[in-house]
C-alpha positions, -999 to 999 in steps of 0.1 A, spaced: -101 -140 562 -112 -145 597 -150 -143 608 -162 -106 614 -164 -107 650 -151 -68 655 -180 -55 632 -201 -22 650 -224 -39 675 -254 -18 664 -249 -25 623 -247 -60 634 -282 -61 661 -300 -39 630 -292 -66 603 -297 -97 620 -330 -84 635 -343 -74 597 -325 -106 584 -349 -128 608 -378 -101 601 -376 -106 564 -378 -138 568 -410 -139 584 -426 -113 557 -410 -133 527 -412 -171 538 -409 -188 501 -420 -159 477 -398 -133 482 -370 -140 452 -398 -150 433 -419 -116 429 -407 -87 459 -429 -61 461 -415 -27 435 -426 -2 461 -403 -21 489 -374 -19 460 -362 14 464 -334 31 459 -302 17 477 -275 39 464 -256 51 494 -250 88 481 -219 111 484 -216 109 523 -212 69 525 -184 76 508 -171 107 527 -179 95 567 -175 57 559 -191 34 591 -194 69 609 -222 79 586 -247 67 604 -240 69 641 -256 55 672 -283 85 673 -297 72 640 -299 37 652 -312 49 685 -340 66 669 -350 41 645 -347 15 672 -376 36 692 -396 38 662 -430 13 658 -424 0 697 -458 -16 699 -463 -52 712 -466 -69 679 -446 -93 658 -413 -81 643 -425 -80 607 -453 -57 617 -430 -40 641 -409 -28 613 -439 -22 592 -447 2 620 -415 17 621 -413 26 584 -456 40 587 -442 64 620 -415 74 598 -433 85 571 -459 102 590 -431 125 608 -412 131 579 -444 144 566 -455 163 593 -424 180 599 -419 188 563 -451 203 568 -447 223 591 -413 236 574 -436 244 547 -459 264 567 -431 281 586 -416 294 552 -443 306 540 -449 327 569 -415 342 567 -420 353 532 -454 373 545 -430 384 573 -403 396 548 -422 416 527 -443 428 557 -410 440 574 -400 458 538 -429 477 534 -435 487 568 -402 486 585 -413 482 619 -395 471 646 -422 443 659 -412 423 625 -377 431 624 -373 416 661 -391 386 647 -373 375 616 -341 367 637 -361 345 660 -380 329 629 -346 323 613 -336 300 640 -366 280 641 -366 276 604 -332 265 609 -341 236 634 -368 225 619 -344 222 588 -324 204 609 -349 177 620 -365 171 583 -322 162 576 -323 138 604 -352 124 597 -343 120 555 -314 103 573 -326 79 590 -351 66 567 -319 66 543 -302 41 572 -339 23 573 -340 19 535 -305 -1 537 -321 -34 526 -290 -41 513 -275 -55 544 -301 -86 549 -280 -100 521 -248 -91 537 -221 -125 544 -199 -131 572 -160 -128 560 -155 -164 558 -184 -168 533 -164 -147 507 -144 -178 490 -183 -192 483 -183 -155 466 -158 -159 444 -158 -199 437 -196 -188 427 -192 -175 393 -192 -198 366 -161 -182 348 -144 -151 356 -134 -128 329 -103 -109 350 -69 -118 338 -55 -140 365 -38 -167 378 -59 -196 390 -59 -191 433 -64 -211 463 -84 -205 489 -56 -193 513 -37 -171 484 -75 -150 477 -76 -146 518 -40 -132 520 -58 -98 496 -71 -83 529 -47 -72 554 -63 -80 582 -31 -82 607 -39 -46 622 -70 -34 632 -80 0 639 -106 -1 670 -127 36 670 -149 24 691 -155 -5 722 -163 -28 696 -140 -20 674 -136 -22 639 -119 -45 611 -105 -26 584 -99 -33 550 -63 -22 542 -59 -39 505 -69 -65 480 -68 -80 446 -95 -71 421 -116 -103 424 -112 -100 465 -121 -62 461 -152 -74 443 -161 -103 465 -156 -80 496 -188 -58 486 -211 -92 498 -194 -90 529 -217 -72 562 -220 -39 564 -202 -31 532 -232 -7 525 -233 8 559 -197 14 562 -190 30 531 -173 2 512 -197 2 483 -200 36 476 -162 40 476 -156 11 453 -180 26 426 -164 54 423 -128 40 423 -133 2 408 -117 18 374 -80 17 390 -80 -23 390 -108 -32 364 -130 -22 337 -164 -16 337 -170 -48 316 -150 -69 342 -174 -55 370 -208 -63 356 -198 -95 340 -187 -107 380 -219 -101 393 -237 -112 361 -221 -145 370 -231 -145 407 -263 -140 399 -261 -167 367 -248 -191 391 -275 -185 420 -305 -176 406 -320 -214 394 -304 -227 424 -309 -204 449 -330 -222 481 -359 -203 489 -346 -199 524 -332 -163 529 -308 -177 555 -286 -197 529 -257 -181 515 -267 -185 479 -302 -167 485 -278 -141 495 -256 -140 471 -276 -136 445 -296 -107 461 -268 -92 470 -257 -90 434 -291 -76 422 -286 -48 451 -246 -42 442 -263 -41 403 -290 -10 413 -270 9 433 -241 12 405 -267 23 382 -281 46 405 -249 64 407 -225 59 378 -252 52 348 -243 87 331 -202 83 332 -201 42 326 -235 35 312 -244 62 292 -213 60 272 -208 26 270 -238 10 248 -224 -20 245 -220 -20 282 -255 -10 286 -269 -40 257 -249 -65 277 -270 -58 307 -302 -56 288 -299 -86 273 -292 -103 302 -322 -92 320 -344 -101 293 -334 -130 286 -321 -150 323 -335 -127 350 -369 -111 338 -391 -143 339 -377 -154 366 -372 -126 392 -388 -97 400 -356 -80 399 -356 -82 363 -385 -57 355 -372 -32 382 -338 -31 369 -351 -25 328 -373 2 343 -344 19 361 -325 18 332 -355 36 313 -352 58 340 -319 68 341 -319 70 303 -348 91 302 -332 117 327 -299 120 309 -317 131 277 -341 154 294 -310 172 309 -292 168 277 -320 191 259 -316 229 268 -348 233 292 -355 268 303 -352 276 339 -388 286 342 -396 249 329 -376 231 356 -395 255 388 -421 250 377 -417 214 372 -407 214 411 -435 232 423 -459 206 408 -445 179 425 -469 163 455 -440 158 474 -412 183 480 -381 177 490 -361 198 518 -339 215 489 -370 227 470 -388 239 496 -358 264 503 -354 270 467 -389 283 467 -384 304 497 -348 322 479 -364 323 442 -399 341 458 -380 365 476 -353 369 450 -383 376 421 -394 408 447 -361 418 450 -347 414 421 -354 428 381 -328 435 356 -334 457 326 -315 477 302 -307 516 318 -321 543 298 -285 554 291 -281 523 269 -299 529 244 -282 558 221 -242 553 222 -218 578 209 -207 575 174 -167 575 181 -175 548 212 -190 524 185 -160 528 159 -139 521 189 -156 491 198 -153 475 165 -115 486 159 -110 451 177 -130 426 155 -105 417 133 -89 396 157 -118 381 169 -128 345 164 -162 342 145 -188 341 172 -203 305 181 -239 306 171 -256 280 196 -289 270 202 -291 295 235 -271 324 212 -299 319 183 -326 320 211 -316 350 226 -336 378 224 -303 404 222 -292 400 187 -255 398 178 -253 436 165 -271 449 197 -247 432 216 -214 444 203 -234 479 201 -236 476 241 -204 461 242 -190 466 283 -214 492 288 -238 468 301 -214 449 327 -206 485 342 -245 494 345 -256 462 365 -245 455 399 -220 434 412 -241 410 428 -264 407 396 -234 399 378 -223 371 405 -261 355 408 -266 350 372 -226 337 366 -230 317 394 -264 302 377 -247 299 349 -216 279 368 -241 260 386 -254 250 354 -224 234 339 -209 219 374 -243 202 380 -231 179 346 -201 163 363 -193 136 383 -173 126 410 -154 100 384 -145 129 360 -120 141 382 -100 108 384 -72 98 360 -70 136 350 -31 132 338 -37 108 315 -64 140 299 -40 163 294 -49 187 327 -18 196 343 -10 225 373 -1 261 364 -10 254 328 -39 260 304 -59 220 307 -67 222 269 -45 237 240 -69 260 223 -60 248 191 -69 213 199 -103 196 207 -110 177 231 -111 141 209 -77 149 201 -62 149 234 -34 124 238 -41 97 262 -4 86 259 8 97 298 -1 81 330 -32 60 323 -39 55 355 -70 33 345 -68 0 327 -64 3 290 -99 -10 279 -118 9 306 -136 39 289 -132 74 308 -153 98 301 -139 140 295 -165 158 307 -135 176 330 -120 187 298 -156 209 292 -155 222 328 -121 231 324 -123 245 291 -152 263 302 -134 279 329 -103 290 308 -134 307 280 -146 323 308 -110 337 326 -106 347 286 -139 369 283 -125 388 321 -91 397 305 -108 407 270 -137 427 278 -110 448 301 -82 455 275 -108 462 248 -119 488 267 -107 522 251 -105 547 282 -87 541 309 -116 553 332 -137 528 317 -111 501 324 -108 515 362 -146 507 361 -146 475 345 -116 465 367 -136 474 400 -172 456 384 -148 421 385 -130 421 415 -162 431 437 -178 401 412 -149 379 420 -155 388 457 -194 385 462 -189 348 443 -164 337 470 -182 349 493 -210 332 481 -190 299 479 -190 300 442 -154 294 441 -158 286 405 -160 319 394 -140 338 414 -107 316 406 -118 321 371 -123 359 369 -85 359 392 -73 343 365 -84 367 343 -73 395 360 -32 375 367 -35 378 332 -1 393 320 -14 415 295 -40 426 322 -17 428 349 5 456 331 -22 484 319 -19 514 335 -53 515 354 -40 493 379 -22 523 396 -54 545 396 -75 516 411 -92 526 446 -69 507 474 -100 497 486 -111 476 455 -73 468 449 -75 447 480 -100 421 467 -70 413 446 -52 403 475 -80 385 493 -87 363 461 -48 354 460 -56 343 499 -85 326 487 -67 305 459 -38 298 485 -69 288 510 -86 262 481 -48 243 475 -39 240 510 -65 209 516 -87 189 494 -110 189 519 -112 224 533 -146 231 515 -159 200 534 -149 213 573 -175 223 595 -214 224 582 -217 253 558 -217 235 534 -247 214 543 -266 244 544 -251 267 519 -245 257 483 -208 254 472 -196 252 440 -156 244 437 -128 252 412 -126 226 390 -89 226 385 -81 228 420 -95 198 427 -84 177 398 -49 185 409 -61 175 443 -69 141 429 -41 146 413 -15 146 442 -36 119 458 -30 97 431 12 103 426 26 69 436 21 32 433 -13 16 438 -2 -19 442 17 -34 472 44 -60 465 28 -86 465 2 -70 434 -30 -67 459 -43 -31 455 -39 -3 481 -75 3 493 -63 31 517 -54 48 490 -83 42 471 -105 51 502 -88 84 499 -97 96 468 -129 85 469 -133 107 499 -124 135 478 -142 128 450 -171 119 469 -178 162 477 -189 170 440 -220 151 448 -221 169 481 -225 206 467 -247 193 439 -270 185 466 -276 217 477 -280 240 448 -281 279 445 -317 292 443 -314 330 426 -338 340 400 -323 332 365 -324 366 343 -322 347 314 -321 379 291 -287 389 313 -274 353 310 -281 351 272 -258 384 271 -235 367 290 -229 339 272 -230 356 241 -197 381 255 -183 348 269 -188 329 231 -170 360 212 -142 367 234 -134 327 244 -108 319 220 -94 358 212 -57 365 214 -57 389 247 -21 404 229 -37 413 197 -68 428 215 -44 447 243 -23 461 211 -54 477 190 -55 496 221 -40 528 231 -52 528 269 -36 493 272 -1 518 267 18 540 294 12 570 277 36 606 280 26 639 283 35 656 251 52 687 270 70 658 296 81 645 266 96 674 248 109 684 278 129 655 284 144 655 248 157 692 254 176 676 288 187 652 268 201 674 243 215 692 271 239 669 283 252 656 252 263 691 244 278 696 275 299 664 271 316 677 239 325 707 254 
């Protein structure tokens, strides 16, 4: 490795000039006891990952630069900076506050009145609302750059050997190295130069250099870190990872000079900071389901680095953290509980300042209720409805089925009655709260290694018949053999096949083919509002339903209106639009300012095709391109979770929903379809005699 003389000139200013201002602020106590408030959070989030060094650009670094220029010393000038910052990330979020609230009066002003003064105004109020969106994102960005104390701890390239020589033992499987055999894992023989300065990038490496290579500088900055979290499991398990830095930090802690200059003082910071930001990001897929992953790390704490550091406490209370969130999203909380929860917070976010905006408008606009015609049904529409349950499975009786407040009975009573009498867009915002719900749950790392779980193209993920504990891990392990993966795809994915069931179901169970023209119609303009929504989710899952063979051949097909039998084709040119590029959801910035959800499937075999081929060069250092890659594509789930759909949840409509989903999720479409009369071509009677007597006819005149 040579020294890092190519790196981004402004990284490089910004880090030195902290490095020597942290000095100054720490001089001998700041590995002793640093301050928990200056501690925050240093995960670098999805879009580290997805720009790389280009993340932050030199209008960040400009404006932070500016910040605090008063004629002071640099510890209180960046004290200054991080005061100004605050104060006009508060003000403007203020006054985005103020500004939406004035557009609700404005909306409801303009739908009572209707008067042209108001409507003239909203466009204009739109597009300052808009900009001062803007701003509050560039300003959350560049206190996200500011809060990079990562980088202080950052070491030149040639420092790395002193990275790996540093741990007392290493637990990965390999050879013993020299020096010049652990430099010859980077590529460094071709650089890419994106700028005047250029740049040095990494091409490949060997697990313990991929490692090391997260102390170099600006490994935060440029994206490195982020990447490697959500791609270490390729080369090395999650034991293998902690116990490297647990050793870097073994190794440095007692003898760590209380300089901040010396590369041990680094080191071990650096390790602390790698530590935080991995549980930050991964604790629910490597944490969570690894306990004695997570006692390993405890123990450590408490015992070597509690009494010692002030790391210590931070870290167990992050931990508590963590763990406290994933069981508070692990019990069912009602909607209602988590706005609510939101609005109390003192300080809201950009997101949840336009989620109260949508929801209050939404609540004016927007009240679902049983029609008046739903109460009484016919007695023969009854009988027919239940001519089918025989080869029904036994409905599921959940927590949210047993909580509903639409019994069982009253449901198969309404039967598809009730998906004809709402609207279309009804339909979409409470499916798409309901996707929203369950997408929310992944992560970027359960889409990786998906062959080795059983998902494959053009083919139902999951057997019906078998769970997902039973799935065969016997194919393309793509991770090591002792790494743990979590399934949580294999939910998603079987979630989306129940749903794709309950479209295909609810249609051939209907007993008039006028009703199926109508039910037919309800999901393709549901399927169509959803992708136009960018709840992709859904709308590949109700086409699904629909390509259904079964489906595709019932007669009401040829009595559809060719205006509603055109959303078929525009959903086929959406599906072809979603496989043409793993990153065409990403292009442009709608989707930084309008929530997305993807189809799961389509992106796993994105992943999919990213990872055909080897990941190891000759010479056994692994491909980081490659890896760099699929991180990229990963890295978008946490992008749309970000920015969440903000629709009033009818949860009397989505109890219903997922009651119709749980009944119809594992049925036999063929068996329903055959119970079924309207599912047949039928002939007239007359037509049908007639063509018997023609028949007749000719045979006759054959013998004669």
């Amino acid at each position: 490795l040579q020294s890092n003389s190519c790196d981004p000139g402004f990284a490089e200013e910004n880090a030195s000039s902290e490095e020597q201002a942290m000095t100054k602020i720490a001089g001998n106590s700041y590995l002793a006891s640093p301050n928990l408030p200056d501690f925050c959070g240093c995960s670098p989030g999805w879009s580290s990952a997805f720009y790389g060094a280009e993340c932050f650009d030199s209008e960040v670094h400009s404006y932070l630069k500016n910040l605090g220029n008063q004629k002071s010393s640099e510890s209180q000038n960046i004290d200054a900076k991080k005061v100004e910052l605050e104060q006009l990330l508060m003000m403007e979020t203020k006054n985005y506050r103020k500004t939406i609230k004035f557009y609700q009066k404005l909306l409801q002003k303009e739908r009572r009145s209707k008067g042209p003064e108001t409507k003239s105004m909203l466009p204009k109020l739109r597009g300052q609302l808009q900009e001062m969106k803007s701003k509050v994102q560039f300003l959350e960005l560049v206190k996200k750059y500011q809060m990079m104390y990562a980088e202080q701890w950052g070491v030149e390239s040639y420092v790395l050997p002193t990275v790996i020589h540093s741990g007392k033992a290493d637990t990965m499987d390999m050879a013993p190295m020299g020096e010049s055999s652990l430099l010859l894992c980077y590529n460094t023989e071709k650089h890419q130069c994106n700028n005047q300065n250029g740049v040095r990038v990494l091409q490949a490496g060997t697990p313990l250099g991929l490692m090391a290579y997260l102390y170099s500088r600006n490994a935060f900055l440029e994206g490195y870190v982020q990447q490697f979290l959500y791609t270490f499991r390729y080369f090395c398990t999650q034991e293998e990872f902690l116990q490297f830095l647990l050793d870097r930090i073994s190794s440095t802690l007692s003898s760590a000079s209380l300089d901040p200059s010396t590369s041990l003082t680094k080191i071990c910071n650096r390790s602390f900071y790698i530590l935080q930001a991995w549980i930050e990001d991964c604790y629910s897929v490597d944490f969570a389901t690894n306990t004695d992953l997570l006692g390993t790390l405890k123990e450590f704490i408490s015992s070597k680095v509690a009494s010692l550091n002030g790391y210590g406490e931070r870290l167990l209370s992050l931990l508590e953290d963590a763990s406290a969130r994933r069981s508070c999203s692990a019990d069912l909380c009602s909607g209602v509980d988590k706005c609510e929860e939101e609005t109390e917070k003192g300080r809201k976010t950009l997101h949840s300042l336009c989620k109260k905006l949508s929801e209050d408008v939404s609540r004016k606009n927007f009240y679902w209720k049983l029609s008046k015609g739903m109460g009484p049904i016919a007695q023969y529409q009854r009988e027919q409805l239940h001519t089918g349950s025989a080869v029904l499975p036994k409905p599921c009786c959940s927590s949210l089925a047993e909580e509903s407040s639409i019994s069982l009975a009253r449901e198969d009573e309404v039967g598809p009655v009730l998906l004809i009498e709402c609207t279309a867009q009804q339909l979409c915002w409470q499916l798409t709260l309901l996707q929203q719900e369950v997408f929310n749950k992944c992560h970027p790392v359960h889409f990786l290694n998906s062959r080795a779980l059983g998902v494959r193209d053009k083919c139902v993920a999951v057997p019906k018949a078998v769970s997902a504990e039973t799935v065969s891990l016997k194919v393309c392990n793509l991770f090591l053999s002792k790494c743990v993966q979590d399934q949580y795809l294999l939910q998603l994915l079987k979630n989306a096949d129940s749903i794709s069931t309950w479209v295909a179901a609810e249609i051939v169970t209907c007993h008039t083919t006028k009703r199926q023209v109508n039910l037919l119609s309800k999901f393709l303009l549901i399927a169509k509002c959803c992708y136009e929504q960018r709840n992709f989710a859904t709308a590949m899952q109700i086409l699904a339903g629909l390509e259904n063979l079964i489906v595709r051949q019932l007669p009401a097909w040829k009595i559809l209106p060719a205006k509603v039998a055109e959303i078929m084709e525009e959903l086929k040119a959406v599906e072809v639009f979603l496989k043409s590029d793993s990153l065409c959801l990403m292009e442009g910035d709608r989707f930084k300012t309008l929530p997305t959800i993807p189809s799961a499937h389509v992106l796993a075999m994105h992943v999919q095709q990213l990872e055909t081929g080897g990941f190891t060069m000759t010479n056994g250092a692994h491909k980081w391109t490659k890896l760099r890659n699929i991180a990229k594509v990963v890295s978008q789930v946490h992008a749309f979770q970000e920015n969440p759909y903000t629709y009033a949840p009818d949860f009397k409509l989505q109890s219903y929903l997922r009651q119709r989903i749980t009944r119809f999720k594992d049925a036999d479409i063929s068996a329903l379809a055959a119970d079924n009369c309207a599912n047949f071509h039928q002939i007239p009677a007359e037509k049908h005699s007639r063509k018997i007597q023609d028949t007749l006819r000719r045979m006759k005149a054959t013998f004669q």
